[in-house]
VEXTOR-12521 format. One record per residue (C-alpha): residue in three letters; x, y, z; residue number from 1. Coordinates in nm, 3 decimals, always signed. Example, Ala and Ser with C-alpha at 12.3 -4.5 7.8 and 13.67 -1.06 7.14 Angstrom:
<dolos>
<dolo><res>ALA</res><u>+1.230</u><v>-0.450</v><w>+0.780</w><n>1</n></dolo>
<dolo><res>SER</res><u>+1.367</u><v>-0.106</v><w>+0.714</w><n>2</n></dolo>
</dolos>
This chain:
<dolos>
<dolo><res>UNK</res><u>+3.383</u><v>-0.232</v><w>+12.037</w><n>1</n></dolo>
<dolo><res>UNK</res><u>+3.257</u><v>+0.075</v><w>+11.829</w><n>2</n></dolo>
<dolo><res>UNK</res><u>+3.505</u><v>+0.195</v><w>+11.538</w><n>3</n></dolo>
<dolo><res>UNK</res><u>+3.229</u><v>+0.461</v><w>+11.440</w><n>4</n></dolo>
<dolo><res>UNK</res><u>+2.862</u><v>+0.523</v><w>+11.364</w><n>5</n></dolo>
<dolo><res>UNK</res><u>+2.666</u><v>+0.282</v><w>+11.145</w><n>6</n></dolo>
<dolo><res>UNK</res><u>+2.430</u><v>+0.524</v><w>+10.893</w><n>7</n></dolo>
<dolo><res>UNK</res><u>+2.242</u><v>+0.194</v><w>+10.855</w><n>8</n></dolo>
<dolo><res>UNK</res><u>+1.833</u><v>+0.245</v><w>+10.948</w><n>9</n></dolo>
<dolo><res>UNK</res><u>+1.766</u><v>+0.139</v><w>+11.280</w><n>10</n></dolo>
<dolo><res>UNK</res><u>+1.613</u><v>-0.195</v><w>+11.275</w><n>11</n></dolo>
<dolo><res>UNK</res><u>+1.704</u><v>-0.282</v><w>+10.948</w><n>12</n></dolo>
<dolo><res>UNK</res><u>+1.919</u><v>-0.575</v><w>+10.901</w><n>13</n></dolo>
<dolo><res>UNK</res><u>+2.271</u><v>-0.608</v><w>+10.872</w><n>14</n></dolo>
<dolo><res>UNK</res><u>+2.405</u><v>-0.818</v><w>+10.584</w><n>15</n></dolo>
<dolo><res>UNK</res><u>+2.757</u><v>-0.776</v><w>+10.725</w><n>16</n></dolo>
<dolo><res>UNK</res><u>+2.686</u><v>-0.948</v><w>+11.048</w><n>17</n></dolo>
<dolo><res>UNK</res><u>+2.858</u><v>-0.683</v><w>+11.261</w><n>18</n></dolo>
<dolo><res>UNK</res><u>+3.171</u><v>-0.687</v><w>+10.995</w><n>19</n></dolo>
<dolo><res>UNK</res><u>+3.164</u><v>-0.320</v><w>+10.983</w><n>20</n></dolo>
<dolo><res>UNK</res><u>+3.477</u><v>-0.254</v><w>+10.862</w><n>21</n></dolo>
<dolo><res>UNK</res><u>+3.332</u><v>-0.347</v><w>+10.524</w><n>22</n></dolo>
<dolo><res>UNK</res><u>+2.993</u><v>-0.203</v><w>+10.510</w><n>23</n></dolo>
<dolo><res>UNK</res><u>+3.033</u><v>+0.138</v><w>+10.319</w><n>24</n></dolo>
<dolo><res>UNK</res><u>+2.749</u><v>+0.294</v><w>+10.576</w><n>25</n></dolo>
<dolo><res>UNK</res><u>+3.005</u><v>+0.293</v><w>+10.843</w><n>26</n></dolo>
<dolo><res>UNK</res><u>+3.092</u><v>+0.657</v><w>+10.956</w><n>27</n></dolo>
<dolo><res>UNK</res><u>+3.442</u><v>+0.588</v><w>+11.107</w><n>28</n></dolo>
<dolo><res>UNK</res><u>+3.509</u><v>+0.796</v><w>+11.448</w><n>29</n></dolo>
<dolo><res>UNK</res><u>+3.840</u><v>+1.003</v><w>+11.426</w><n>30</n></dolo>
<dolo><res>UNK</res><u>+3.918</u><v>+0.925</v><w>+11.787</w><n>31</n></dolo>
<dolo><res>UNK</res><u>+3.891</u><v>+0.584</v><w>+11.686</w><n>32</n></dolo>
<dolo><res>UNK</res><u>+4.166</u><v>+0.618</v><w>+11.464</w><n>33</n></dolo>
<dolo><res>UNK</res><u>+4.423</u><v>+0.422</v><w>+11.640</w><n>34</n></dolo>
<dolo><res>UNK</res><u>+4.206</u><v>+0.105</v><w>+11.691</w><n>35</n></dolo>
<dolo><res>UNK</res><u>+4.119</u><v>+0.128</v><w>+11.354</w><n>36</n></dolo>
<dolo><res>UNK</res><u>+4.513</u><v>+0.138</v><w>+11.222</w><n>37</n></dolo>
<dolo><res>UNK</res><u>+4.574</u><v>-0.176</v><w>+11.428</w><n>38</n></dolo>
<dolo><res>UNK</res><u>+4.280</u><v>-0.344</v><w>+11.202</w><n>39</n></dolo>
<dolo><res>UNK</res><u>+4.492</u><v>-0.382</v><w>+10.890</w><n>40</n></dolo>
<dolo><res>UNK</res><u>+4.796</u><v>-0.553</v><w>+11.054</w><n>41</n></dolo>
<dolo><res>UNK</res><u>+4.565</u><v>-0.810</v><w>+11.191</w><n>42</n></dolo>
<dolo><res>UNK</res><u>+4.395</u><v>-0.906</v><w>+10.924</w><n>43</n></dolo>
<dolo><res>UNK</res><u>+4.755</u><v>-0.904</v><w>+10.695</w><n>44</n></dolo>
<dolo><res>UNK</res><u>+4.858</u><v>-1.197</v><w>+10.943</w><n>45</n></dolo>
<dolo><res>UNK</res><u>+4.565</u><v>-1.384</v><w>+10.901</w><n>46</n></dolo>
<dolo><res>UNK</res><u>+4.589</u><v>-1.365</v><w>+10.559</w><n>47</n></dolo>
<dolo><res>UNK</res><u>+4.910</u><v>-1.506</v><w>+10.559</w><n>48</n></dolo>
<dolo><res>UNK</res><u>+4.774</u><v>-1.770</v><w>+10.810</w><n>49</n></dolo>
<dolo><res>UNK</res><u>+4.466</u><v>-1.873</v><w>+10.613</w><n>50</n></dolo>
<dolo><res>UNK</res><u>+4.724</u><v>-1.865</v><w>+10.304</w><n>51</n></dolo>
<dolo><res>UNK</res><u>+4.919</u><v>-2.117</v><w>+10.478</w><n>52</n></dolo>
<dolo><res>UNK</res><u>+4.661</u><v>-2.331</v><w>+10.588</w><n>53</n></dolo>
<dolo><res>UNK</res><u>+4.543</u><v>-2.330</v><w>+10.231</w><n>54</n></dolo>
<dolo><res>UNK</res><u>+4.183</u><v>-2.160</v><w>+10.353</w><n>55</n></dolo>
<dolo><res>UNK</res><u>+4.125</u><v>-2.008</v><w>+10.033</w><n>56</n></dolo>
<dolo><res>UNK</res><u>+3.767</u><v>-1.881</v><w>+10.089</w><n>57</n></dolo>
<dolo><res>UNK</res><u>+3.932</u><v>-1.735</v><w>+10.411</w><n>58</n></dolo>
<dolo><res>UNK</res><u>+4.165</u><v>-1.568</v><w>+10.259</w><n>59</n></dolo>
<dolo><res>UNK</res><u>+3.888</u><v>-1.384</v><w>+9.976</w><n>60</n></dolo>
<dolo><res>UNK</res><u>+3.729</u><v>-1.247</v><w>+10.274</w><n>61</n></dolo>
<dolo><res>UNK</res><u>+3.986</u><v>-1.132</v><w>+10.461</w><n>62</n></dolo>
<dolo><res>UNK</res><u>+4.126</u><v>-0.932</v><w>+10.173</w><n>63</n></dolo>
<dolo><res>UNK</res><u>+3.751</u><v>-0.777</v><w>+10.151</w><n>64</n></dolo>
<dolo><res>UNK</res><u>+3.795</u><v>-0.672</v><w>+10.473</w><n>65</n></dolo>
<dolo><res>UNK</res><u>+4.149</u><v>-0.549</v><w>+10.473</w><n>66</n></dolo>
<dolo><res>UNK</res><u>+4.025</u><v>-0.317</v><w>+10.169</w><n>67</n></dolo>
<dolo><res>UNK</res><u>+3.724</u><v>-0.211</v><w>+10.417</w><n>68</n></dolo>
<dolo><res>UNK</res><u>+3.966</u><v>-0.126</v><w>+10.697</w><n>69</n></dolo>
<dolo><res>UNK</res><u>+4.242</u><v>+0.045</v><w>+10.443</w><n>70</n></dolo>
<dolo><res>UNK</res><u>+3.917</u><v>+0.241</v><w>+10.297</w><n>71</n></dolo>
<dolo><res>UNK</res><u>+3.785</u><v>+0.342</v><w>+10.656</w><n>72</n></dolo>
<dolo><res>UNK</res><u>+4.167</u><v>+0.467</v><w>+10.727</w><n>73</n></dolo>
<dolo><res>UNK</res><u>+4.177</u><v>+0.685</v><w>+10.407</w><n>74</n></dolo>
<dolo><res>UNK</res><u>+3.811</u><v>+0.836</v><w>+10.488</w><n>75</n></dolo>
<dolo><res>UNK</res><u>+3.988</u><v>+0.945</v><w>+10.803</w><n>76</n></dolo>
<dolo><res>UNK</res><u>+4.267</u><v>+1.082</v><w>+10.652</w><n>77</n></dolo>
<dolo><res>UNK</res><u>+4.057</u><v>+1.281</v><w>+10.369</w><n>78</n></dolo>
<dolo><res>UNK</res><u>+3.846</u><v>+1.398</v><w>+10.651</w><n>79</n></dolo>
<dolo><res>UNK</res><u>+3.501</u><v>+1.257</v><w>+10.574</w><n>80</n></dolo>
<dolo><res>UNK</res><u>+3.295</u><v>+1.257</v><w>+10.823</w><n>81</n></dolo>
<dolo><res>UNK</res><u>+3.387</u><v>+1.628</v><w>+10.967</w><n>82</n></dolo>
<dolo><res>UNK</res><u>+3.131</u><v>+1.878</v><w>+10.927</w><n>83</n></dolo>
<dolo><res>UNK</res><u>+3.207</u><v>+2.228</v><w>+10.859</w><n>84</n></dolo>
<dolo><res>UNK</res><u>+2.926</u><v>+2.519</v><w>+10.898</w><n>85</n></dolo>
<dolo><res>UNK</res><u>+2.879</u><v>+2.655</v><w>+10.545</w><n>86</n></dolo>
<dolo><res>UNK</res><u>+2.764</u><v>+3.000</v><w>+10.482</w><n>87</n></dolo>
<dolo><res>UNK</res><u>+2.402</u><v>+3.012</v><w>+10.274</w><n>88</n></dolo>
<dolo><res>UNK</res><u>+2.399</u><v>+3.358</v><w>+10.306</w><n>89</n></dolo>
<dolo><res>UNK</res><u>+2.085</u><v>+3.591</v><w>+10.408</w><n>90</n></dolo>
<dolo><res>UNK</res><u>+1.770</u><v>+3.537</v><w>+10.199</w><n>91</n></dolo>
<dolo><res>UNK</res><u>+1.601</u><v>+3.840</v><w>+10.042</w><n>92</n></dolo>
<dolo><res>UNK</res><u>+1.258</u><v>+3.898</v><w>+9.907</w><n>93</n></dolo>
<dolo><res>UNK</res><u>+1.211</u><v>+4.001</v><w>+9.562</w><n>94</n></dolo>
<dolo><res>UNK</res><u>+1.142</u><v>+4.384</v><w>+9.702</w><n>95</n></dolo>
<dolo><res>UNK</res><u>+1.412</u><v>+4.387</v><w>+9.909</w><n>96</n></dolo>
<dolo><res>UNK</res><u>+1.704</u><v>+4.436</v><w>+9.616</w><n>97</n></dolo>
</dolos>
């Protein structure tokens, strides 16, 4: 299931495998917010799990994606991702002024 939009060029692999709580070209969807909160408690317990199983490689990239998910969360919260219109202003020609 979808957490957002991937910026990624269509076509173009993915080096993440589909892990896109850590790719940084991830554009998180705010009404997504609430599936994406649940992320971090997950991956906490399997931390701890891998921890106690001793699956150290595990646990390195869980943490990478627990700092993905708490990233994604805080681009939400700064509100990245929300456009605003911005005023350029009229353009005048040099004779105009």
């Amino acid at each position: 299931m979808s957490i957002g939009t991937c910026a990624r060029a269509f076509g173009s692999p993915c080096i993440h495998e589909h892990a896109c709580v850590r790719c940084s070209l991830l554009r998180p969807d705010p009404a997504q917010r609430a599936r994406l909160a649940e992320i971090p408690d997950n991956l906490v317990a399997r931390i701890a799990e891998a921890e106690t199983e001793g699956w150290l490689g595990e646990v390195e990239g869980l943490q990478v994606s627990l700092a993905g998910a708490e990233e994604k969360l805080s681009q939400l919260d700064r509100g990245h991702g929300q456009h605003t219109a911005v005023a350029l202003g009229i353009p005048t020609m040099r004779g105009d002024r």
